[in-house]
VEXDREN-2710 file (C-alpha; in Angstrom, 1 decimal):
% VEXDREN-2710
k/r/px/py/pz
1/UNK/17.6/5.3/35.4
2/UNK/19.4/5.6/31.6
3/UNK/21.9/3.1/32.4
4/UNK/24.8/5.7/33.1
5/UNK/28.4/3.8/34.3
6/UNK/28.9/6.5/36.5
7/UNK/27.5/5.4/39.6
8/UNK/28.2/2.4/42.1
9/UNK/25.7/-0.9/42.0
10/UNK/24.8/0.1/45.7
11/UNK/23.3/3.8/44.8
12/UNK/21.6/1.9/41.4
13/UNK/20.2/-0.3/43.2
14/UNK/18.6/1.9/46.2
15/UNK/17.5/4.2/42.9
16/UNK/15.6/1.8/41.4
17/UNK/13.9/0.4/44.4
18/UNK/12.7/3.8/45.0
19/UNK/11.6/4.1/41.4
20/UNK/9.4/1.3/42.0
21/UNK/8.4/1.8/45.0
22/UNK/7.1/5.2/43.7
23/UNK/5.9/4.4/40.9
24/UNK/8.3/6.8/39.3
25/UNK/8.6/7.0/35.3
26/UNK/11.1/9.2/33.5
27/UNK/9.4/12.4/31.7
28/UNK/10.0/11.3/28.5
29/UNK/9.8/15.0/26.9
30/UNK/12.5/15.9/29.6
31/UNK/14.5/13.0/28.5
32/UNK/14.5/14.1/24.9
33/UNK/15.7/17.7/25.4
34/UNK/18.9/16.3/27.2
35/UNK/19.4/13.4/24.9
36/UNK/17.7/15.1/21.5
37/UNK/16.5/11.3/21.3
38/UNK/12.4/10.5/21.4
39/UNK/13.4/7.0/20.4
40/UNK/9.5/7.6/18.6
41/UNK/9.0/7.2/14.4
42/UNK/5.9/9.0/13.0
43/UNK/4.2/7.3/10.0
44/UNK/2.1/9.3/8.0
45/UNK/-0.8/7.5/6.0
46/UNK/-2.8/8.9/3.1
47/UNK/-5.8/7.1/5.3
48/UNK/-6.1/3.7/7.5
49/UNK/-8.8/2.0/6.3
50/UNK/-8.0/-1.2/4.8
51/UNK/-5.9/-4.6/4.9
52/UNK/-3.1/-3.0/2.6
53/UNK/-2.6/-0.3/5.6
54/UNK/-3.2/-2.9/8.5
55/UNK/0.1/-5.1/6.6
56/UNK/2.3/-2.0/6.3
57/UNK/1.3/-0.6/10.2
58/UNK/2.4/-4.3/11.3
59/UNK/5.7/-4.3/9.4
60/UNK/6.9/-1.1/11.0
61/UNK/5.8/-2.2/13.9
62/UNK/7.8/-5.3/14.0
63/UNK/10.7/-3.3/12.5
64/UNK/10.3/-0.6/15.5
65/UNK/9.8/-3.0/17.6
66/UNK/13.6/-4.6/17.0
67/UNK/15.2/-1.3/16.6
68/UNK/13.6/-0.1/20.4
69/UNK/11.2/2.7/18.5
70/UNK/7.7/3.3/19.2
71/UNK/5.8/4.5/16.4
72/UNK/3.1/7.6/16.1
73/UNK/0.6/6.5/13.5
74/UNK/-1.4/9.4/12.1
75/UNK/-3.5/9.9/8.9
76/UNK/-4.2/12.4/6.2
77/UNK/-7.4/11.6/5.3
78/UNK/-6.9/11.6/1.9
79/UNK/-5.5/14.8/1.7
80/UNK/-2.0/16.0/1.3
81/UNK/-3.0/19.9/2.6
82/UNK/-2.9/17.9/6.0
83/UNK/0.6/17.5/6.3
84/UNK/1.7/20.7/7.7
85/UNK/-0.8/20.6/10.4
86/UNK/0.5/17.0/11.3
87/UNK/4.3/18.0/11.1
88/UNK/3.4/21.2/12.9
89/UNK/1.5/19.2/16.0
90/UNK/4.5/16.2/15.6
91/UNK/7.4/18.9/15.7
92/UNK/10.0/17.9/18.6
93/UNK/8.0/14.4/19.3
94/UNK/9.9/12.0/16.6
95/UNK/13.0/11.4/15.6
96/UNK/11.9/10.7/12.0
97/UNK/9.2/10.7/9.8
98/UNK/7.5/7.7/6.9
99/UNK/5.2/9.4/4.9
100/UNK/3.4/7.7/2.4
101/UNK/2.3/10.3/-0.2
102/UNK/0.6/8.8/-3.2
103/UNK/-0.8/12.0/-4.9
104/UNK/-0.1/12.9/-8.5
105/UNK/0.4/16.6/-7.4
106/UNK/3.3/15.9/-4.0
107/UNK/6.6/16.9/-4.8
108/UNK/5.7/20.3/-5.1
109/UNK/3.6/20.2/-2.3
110/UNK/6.3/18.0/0.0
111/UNK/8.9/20.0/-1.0
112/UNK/7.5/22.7/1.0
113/UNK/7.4/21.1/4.0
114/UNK/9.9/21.6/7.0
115/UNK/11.9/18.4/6.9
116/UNK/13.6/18.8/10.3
117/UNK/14.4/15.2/11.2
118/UNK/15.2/12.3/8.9
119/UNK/12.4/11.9/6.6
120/UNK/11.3/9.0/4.1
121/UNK/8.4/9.0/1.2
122/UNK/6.9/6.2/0.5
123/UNK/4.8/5.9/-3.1
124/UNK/5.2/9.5/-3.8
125/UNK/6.0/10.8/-7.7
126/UNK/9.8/10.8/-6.8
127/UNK/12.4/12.0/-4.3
128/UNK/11.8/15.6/-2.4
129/UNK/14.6/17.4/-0.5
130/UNK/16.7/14.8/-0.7
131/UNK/14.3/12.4/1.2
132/UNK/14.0/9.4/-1.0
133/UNK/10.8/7.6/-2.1
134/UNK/10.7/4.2/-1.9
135/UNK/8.0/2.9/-4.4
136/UNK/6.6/-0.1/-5.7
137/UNK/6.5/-1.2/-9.3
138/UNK/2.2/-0.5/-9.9
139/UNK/2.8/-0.3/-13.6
140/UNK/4.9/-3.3/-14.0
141/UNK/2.3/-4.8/-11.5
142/UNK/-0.6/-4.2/-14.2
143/UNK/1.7/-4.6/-16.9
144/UNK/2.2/-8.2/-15.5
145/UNK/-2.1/-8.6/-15.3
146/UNK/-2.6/-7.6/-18.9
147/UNK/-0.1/-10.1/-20.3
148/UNK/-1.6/-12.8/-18.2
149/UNK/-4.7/-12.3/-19.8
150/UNK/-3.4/-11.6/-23.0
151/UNK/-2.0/-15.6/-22.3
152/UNK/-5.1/-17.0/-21.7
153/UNK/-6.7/-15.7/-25.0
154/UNK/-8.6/-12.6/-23.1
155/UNK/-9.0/-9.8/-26.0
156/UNK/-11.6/-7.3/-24.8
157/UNK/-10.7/-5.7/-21.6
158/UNK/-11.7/-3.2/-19.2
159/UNK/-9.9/-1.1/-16.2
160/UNK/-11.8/-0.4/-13.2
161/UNK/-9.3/2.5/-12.3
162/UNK/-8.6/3.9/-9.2
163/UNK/-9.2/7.3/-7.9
164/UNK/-8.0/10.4/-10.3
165/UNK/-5.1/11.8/-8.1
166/UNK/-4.0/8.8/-6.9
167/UNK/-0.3/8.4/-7.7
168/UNK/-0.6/4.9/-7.5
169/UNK/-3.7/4.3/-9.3
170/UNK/-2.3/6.3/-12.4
171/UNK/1.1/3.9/-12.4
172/UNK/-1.3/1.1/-12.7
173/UNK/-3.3/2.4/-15.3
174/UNK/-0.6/3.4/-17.5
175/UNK/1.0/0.2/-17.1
176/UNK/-2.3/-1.6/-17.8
177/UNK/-3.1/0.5/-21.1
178/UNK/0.3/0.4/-22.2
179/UNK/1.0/-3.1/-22.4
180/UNK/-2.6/-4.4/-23.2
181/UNK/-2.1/-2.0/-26.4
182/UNK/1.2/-3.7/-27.4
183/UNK/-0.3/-6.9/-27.1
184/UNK/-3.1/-6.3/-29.2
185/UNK/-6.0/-6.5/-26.9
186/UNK/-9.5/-3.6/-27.7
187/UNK/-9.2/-1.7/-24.8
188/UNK/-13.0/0.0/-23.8
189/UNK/-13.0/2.8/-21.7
190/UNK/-12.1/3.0/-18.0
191/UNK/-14.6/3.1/-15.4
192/UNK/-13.8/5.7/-12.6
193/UNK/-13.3/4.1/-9.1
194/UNK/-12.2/5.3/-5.4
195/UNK/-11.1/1.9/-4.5
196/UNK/-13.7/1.0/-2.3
197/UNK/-16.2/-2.2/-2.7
198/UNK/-19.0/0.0/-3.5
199/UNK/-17.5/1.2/-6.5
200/UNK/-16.4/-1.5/-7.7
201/UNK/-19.8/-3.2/-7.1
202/UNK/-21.5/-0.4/-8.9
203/UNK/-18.9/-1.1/-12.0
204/UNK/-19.2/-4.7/-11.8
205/UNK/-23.5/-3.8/-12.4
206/UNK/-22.6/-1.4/-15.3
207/UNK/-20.8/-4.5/-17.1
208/UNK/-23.1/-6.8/-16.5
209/UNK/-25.9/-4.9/-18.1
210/UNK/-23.7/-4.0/-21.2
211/UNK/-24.6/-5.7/-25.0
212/UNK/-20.5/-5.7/-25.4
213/UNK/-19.5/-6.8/-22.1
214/UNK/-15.4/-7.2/-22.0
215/UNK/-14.1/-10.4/-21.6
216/UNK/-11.7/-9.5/-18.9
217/UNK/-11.7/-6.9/-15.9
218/UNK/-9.0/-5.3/-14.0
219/UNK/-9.8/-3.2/-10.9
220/UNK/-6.9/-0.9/-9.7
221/UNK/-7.3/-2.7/-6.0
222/UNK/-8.7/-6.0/-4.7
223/UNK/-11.2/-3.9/-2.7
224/UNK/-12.8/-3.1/-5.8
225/UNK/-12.3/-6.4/-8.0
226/UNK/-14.2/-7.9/-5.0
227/UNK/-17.3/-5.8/-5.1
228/UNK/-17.2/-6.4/-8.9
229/UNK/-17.3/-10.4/-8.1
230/UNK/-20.5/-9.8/-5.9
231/UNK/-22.3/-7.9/-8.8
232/UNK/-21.1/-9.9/-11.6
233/UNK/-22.2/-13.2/-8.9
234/UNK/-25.9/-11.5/-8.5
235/UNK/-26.7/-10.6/-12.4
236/UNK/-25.6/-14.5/-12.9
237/UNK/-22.7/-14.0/-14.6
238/UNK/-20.1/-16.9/-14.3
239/UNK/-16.5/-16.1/-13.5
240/UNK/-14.2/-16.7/-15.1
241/UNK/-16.3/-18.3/-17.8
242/UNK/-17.7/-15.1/-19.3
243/UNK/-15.8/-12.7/-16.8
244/UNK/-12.5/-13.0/-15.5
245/UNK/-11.6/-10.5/-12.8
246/UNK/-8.4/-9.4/-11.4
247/UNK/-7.0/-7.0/-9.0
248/UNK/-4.3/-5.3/-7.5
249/UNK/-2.5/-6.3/-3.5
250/UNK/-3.6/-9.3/-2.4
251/UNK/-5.5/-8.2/1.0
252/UNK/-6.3/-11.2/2.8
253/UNK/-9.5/-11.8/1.3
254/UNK/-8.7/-12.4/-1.7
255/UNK/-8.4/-15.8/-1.2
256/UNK/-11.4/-16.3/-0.1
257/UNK/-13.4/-15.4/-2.5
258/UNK/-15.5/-17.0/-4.7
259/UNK/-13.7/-18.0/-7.4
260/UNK/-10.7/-17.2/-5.8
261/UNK/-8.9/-13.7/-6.7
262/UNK/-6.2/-13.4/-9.4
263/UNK/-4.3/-10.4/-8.2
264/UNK/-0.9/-8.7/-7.8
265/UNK/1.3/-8.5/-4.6
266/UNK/3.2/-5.5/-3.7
267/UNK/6.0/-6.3/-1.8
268/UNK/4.9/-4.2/1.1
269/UNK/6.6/-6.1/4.1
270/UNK/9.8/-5.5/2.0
271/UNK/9.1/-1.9/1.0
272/UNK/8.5/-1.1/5.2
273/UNK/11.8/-2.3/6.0
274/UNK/13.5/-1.0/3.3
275/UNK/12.6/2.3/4.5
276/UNK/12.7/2.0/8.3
277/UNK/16.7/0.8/7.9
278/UNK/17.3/4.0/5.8
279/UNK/15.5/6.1/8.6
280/UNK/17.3/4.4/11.2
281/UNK/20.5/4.5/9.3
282/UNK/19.7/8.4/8.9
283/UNK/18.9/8.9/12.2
284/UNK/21.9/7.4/13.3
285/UNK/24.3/10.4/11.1
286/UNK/22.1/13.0/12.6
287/UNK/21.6/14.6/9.5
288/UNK/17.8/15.3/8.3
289/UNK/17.9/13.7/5.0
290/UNK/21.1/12.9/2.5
291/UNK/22.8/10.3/1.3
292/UNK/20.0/9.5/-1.1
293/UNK/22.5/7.8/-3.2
294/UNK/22.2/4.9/-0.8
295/UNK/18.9/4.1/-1.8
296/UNK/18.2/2.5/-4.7
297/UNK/15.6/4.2/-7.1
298/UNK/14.5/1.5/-9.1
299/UNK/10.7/0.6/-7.8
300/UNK/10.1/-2.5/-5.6
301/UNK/9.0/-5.6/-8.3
302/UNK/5.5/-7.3/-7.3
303/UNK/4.2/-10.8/-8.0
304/UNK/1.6/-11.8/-10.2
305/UNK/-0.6/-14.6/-7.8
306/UNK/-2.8/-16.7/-10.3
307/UNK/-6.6/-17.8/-8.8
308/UNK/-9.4/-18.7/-10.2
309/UNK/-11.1/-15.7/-10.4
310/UNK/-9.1/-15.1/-14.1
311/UNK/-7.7/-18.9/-15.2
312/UNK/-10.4/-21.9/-15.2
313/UNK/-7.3/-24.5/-14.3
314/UNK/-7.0/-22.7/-10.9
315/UNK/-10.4/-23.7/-9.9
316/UNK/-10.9/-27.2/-8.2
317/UNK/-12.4/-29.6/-10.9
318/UNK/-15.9/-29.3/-8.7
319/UNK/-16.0/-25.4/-8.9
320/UNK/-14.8/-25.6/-12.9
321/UNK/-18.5/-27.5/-13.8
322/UNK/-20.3/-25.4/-11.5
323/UNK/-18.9/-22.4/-13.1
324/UNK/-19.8/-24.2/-16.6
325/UNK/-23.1/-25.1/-15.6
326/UNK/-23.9/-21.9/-15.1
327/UNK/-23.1/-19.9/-17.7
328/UNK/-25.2/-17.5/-19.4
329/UNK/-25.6/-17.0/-22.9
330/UNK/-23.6/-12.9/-23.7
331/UNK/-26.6/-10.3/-25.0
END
């Protein structure tokens, strides 16, 4: 049934015909106390709502999938106090862990956890226990948004930021800040998000009924730069004529809106493989964690994908007079 050399083609052959006839299956538990093999990844996710989760499930997937893995998919439901009760109820089922832990406050809180099998962060503050963190670049990511805007003339801005212990949401608003500062531009005052729609619908109302609305907006996701398109949309406000808009991971949908969504992608296809070779690789030594050396600590760069929710040349001429047409008057 493993595939062992040490018996003849006859007595395989009678074995598996009996298997089948049976219906027999291997006890996978008994398998894995005499091989210490599960041939099973966990992946830990801050929570699995969303196309930005869906992209990164299928990646591993694909990548287990070619590596003959299964994957346990579990979340934390935004909280980080979960992950002992997850390790705890995963203990002697996997034979490594990706845990994506994007909370301002982790490494102290990862580091004490019992890292018992090969273990790899993903968009956690930095490396714990000598489990790496592969991260992507959210501040050059915004950094990248405000000097597009800063191109096109934009001077007053706003951040729609994400939520307040978000690791990832902080990156981007430092990187936003920072670089719209050195450029010059009047930066008003962030308006506090959880990167979902409804937020960023209830923003997008705020600016529309402000005297000093800002000439450019960028929300810390897309989920949130697209509820701000519907608000700005119903108070009549033309994008990007007197608005532009722009957010952060190209979901799917972001193309599809109307105008079209300027936005940054994360490399998140390459960020999942980078980090089930290393697990694999790890696995393979039988050694929990080490040889962080092998992985590079620089964060993954991310691409800057110009629509017309921000630039009027990236609408279709037809859309570009619409969008003139109906422009409103500021005040």
């Amino acid at each position: 049934m493993n595939g062992s050399d040490g018996v003849t083609e006859s007595a395989r052959a009678a074995v598996l015909r009996a298997a089948r006839e049976l219906n027999y299956v291997p006890h996978a538990a008994a398998r894995a106390l005499i091989t210490g093999r599960t041939h099973t990844i966990a992946v830990l996710l801050p929570d699995m709502h969303g196309a930005f989760f869906s992209e990164l499930i299928r990646e591993l997937d694909q990548c287990a999938h070619a590596h003959g893995q299964s994957l346990l998919v579990a979340s934390l439901h935004g909280r980080l106090a979960e992950a002992p009760k997850v390790f705890a109820l995963i203990h002697g089922q996997v034979d490594g862990v990706i845990l994506m832990a994007p909370f301002v406050d982790a490494e102290p809180r990862l580091a004490q956890l019992p890292f018992t099998v090969p273990t790899v962060l993903l968009n956690a503050p930095g490396p714990v226990n000598d489990a790496p963190s592969i991260t992507i670049d959210n501040a050059g990511g915004a950094a990248q948004v405000a000097r597009h805007f800063a191109a096109l003339g934009y001077k007053e801005v706003v951040h729609i930021a994400g939520p307040a212990d978000n690791y990832d949401a902080a990156e981007r608003a430092r990187g936003f800040h920072a670089a719209a500062r050195r450029l010059g531009m009047s930066v008003q005052r962030d308006i506090r998000g959880n990167y979902s729609e409804e937020a960023g619908r209830e923003a997008g109302a705020e600016l529309a009924k402000r005297l000093r609305r800002p000439r450019a907006v960028f929300a810390a996701n897309d989920n949130m730069a697209v509820g701000c398109l519907e608000a700005l949309a119903s108070a009549g406000i033309a994008v990007p004529n007197e608005i532009a808009v722009a957010g952060f991971d190209d979901i799917p949908i972001a193309r599809f809106t109307t105008p079209p969504l300027t936005t940054v992608r994360p490399p998140v296809a390459r960020q999942g493989l980078e980090a089930f070779e290393w697990l694999v690789a790890a696995i393979k030594r039988k050694s929990p964690t080490r040889v962080l050396s092998s992985r590079p600590t620089q964060p993954l760069p991310t691409t800057l994908i110009v629509r017309g929710s921000t630039d009027p040349t990236a609408l279709p001429s037809s859309a570009r007079a619409a969008s003139s047409r109906t422009r409103r008057p500021r005040g």
